[in-house]
DSSP file (Angstrom, degrees, kcal/mol; ACC not computed):
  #  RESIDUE AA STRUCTURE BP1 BP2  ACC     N-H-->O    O-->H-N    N-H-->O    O-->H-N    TCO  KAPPA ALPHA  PHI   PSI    X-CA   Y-CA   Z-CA
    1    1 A X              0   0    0      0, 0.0     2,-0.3     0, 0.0     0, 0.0   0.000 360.0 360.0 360.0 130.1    0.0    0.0    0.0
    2    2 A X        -     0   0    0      2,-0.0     2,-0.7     0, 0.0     0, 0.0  -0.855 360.0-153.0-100.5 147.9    1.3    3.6   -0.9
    3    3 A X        -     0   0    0     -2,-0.3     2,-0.7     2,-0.0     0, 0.0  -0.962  10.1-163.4-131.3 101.9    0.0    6.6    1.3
    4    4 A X        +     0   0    0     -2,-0.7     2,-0.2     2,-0.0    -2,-0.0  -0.795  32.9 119.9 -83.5 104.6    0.1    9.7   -0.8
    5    5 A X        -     0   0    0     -2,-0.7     3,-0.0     2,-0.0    -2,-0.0  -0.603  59.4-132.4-146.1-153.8   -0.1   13.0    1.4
    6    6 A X  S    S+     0   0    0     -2,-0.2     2,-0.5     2,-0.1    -2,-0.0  -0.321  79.8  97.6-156.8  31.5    1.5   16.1    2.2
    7    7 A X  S    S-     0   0    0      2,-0.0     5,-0.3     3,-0.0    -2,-0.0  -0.947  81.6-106.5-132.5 117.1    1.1   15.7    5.8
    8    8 A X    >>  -     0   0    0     -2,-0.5     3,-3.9     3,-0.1     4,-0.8  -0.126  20.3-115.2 -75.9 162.9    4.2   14.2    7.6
    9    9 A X  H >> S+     0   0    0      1,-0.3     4,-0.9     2,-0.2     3,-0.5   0.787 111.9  63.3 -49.3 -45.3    4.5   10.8    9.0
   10   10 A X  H 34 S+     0   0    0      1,-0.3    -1,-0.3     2,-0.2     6,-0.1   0.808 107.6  44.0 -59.7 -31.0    4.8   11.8   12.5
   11   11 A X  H X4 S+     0   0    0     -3,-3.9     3,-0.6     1,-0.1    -1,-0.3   0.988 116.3  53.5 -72.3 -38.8    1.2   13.2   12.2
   12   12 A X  H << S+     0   0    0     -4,-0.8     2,-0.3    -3,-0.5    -2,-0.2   0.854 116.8  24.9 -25.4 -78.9    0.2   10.0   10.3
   13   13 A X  T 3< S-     0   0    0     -4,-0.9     2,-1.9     1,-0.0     3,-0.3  -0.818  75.2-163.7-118.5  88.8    1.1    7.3   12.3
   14   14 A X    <   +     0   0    0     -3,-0.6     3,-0.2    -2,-0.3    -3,-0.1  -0.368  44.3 124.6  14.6  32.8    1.2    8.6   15.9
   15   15 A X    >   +     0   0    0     -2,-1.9     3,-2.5     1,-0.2    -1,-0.3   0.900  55.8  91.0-102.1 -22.6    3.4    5.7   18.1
   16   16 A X  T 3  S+     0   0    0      1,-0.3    -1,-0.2    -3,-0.3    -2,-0.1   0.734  85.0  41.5 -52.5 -30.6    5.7    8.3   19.2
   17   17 A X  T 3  S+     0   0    0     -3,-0.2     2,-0.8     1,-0.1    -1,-0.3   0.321  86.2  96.2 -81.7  12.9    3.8    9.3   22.4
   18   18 A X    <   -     0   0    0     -3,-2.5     2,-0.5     1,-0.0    -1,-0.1  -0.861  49.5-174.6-121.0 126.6    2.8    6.0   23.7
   19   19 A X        -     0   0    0     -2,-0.8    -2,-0.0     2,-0.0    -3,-0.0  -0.943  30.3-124.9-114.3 109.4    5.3    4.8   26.4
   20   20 A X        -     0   0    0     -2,-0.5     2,-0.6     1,-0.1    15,-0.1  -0.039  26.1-132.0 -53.0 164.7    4.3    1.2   27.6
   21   21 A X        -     0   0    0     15,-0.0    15,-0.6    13,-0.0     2,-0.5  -0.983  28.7-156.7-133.6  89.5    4.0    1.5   31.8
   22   22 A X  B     -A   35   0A   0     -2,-0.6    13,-0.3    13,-0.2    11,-0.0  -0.817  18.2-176.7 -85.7  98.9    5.9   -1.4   33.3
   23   23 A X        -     0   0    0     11,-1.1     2,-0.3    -2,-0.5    11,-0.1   0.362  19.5-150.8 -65.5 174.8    5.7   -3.1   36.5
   24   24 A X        +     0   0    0      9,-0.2     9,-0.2     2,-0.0     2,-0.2  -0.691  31.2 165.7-157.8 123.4    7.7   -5.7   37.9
   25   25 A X  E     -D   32   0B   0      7,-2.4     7,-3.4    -2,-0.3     2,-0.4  -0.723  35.3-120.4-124.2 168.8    5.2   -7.9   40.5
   26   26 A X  E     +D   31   0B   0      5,-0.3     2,-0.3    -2,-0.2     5,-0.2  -0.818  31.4 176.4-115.4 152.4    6.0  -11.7   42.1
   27   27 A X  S    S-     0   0    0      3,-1.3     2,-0.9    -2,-0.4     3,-0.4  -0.856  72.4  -6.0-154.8 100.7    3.4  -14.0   41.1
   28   28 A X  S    S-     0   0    0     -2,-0.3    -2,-0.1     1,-0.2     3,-0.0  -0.839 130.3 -62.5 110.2 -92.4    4.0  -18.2   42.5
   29   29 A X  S    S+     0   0    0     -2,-0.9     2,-0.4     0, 0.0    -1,-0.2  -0.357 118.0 122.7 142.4  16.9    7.5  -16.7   43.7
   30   30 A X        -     0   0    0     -3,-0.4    -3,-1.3    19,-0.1     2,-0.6  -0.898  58.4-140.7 -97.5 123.8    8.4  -15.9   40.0
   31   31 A X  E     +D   26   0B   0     17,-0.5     2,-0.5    -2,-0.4    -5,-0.3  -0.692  28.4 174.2 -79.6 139.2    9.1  -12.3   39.4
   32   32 A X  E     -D   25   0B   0     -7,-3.4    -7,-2.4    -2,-0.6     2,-0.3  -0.960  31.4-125.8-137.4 137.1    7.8  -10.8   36.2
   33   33 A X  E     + B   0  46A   0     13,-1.9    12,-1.7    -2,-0.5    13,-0.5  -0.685  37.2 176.2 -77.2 139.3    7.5   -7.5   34.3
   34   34 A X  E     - B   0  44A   0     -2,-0.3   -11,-1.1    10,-0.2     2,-0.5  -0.863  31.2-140.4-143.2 158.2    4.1   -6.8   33.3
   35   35 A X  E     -AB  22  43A   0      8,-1.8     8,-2.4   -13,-0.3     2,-0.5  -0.980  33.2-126.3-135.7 125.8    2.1   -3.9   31.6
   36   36 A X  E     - B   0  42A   0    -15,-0.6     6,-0.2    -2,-0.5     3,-0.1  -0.826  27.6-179.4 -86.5 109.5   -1.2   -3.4   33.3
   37   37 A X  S    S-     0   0    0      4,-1.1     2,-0.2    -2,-0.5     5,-0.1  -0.273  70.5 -24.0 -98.9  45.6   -4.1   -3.6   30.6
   38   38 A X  S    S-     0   0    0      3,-0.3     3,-0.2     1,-0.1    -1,-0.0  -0.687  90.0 -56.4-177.8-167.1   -6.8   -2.9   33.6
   39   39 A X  S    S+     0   0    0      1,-0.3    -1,-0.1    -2,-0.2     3,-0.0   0.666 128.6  11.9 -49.9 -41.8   -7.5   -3.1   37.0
   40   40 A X  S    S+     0   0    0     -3,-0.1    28,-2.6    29,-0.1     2,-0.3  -0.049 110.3  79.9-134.2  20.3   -6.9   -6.5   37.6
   41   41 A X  E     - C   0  67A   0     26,-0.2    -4,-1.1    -3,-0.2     2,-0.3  -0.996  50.4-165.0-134.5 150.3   -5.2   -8.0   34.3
   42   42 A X  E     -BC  36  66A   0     24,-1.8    24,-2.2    -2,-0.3     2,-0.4  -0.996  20.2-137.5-142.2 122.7   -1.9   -7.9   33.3
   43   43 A X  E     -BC  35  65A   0     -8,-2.4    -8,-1.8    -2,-0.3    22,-0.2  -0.666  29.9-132.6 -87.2 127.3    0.3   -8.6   30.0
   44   44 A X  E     +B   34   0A   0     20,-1.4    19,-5.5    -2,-0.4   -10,-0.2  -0.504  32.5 170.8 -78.3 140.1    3.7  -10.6   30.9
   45   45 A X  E     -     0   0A   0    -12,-1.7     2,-0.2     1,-0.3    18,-0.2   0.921  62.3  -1.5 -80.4 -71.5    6.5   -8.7   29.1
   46   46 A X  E     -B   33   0A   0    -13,-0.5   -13,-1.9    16,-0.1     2,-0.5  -0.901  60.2-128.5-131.9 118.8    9.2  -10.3   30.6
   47   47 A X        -     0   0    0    -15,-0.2     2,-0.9    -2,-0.2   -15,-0.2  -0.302  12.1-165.5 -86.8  61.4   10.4  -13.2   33.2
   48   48 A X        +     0   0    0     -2,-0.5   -17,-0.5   -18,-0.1     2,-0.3  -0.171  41.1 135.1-116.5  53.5   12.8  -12.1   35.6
   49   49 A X        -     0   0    0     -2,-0.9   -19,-0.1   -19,-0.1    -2,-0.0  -0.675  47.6-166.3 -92.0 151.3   13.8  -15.6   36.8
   50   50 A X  S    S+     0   0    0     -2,-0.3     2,-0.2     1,-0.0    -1,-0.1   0.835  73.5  95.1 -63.9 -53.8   17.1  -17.7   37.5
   51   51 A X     >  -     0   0    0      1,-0.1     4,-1.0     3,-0.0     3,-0.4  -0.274  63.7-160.5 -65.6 102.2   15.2  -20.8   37.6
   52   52 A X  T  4 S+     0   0    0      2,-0.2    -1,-0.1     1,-0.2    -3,-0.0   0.166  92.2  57.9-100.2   0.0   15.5  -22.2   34.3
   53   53 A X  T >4 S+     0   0    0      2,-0.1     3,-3.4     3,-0.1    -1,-0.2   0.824  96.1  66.8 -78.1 -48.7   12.1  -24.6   35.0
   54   54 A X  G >4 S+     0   0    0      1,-0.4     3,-2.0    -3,-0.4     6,-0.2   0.767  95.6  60.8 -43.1 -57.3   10.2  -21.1   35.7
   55   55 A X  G 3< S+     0   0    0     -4,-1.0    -1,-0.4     1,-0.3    -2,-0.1   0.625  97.1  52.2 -68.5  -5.9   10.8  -20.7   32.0
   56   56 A X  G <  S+     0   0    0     -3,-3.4     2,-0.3     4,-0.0    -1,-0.3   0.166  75.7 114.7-124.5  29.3    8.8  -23.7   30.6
   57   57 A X    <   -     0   0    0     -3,-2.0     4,-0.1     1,-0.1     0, 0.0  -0.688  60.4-150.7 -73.2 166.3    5.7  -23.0   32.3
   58   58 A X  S    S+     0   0    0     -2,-0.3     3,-0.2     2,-0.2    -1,-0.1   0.481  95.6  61.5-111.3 -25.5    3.3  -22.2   29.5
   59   59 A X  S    S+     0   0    0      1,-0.2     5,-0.1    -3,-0.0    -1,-0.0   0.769  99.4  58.6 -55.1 -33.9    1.5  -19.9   31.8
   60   60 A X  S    S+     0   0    0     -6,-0.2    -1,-0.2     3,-0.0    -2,-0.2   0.542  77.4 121.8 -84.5 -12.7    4.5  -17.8   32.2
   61   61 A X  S >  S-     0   0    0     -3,-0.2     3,-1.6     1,-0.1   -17,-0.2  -0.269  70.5 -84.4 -88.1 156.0    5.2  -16.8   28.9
   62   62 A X  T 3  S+     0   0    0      1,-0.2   -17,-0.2   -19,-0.1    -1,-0.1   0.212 111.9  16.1 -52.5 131.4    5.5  -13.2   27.1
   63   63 A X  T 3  S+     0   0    0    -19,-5.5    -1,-0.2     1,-0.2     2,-0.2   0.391  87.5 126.4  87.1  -6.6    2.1  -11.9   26.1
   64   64 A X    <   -     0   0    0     -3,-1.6   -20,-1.4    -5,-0.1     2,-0.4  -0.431  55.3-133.3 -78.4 145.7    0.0  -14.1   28.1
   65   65 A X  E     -C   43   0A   0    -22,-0.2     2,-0.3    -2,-0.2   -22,-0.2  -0.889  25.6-177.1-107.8 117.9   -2.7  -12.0   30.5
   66   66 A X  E     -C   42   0A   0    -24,-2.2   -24,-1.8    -2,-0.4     2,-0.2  -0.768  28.5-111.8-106.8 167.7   -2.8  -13.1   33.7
   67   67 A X  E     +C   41   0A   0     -2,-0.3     2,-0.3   -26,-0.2   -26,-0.2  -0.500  39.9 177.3 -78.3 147.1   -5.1  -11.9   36.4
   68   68 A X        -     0   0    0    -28,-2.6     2,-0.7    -2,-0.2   -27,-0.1  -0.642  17.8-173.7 173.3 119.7   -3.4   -9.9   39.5
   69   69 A X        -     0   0    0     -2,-0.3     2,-0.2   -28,-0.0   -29,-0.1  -0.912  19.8-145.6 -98.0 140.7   -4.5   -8.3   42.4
   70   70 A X        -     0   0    0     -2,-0.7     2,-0.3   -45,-0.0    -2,-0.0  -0.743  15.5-166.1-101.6 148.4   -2.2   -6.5   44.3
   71   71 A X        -     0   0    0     -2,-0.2     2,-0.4     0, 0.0    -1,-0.0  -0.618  22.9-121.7-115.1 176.0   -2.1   -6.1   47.9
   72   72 A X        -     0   0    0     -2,-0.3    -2,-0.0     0, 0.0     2,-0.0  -0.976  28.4-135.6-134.1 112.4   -0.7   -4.3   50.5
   73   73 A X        -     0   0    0     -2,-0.4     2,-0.1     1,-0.1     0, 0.0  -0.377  26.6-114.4 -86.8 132.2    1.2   -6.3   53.1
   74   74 A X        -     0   0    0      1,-0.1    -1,-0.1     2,-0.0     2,-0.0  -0.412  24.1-115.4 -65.2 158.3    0.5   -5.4   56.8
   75   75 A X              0   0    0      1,-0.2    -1,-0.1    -2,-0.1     0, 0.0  -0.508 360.0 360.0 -63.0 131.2    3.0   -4.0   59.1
   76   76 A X              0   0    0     -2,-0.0    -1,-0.2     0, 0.0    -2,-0.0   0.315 360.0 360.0-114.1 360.0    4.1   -5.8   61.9
């Protein structure tokens, strides 16, 4: 497809402004970077493991949405 204009890309196609928002949460005892698509789901970016098992869960892998609530631990 050719896009004939006079209007420059940057107005066109518009990805410069969106800067992904990354977490990094434990989930199992696994740590993972995540981008929060709502309140309570979350897309894994990244696994932030040692544990070379950790990697062949199928649960765990980049781009799957898992659920996560976060909490707030009490003080003792």
């Amino acid at each position: 497809m050719i896009l004939w204009t006079v209007m420059p890309t940057e107005l066109i196609f518009d990805t410069a402004g969106y800067q992904p928002c990354y977490e990094e949460v434990k989930m199992d005892g696994t740590s993972l970077l995540v981008e929060r698509i709502n309140a309570t789901q979350c897309k894994i970016v990244r696994l932030l493991a040692t544990d070379p098992m950790q990697f062949l869960r199928p649960e765990l892998q980049p781009g799957s949405i898992v659920e996560y609530y976060p909490f707030i631990e009490a003080l003792r």
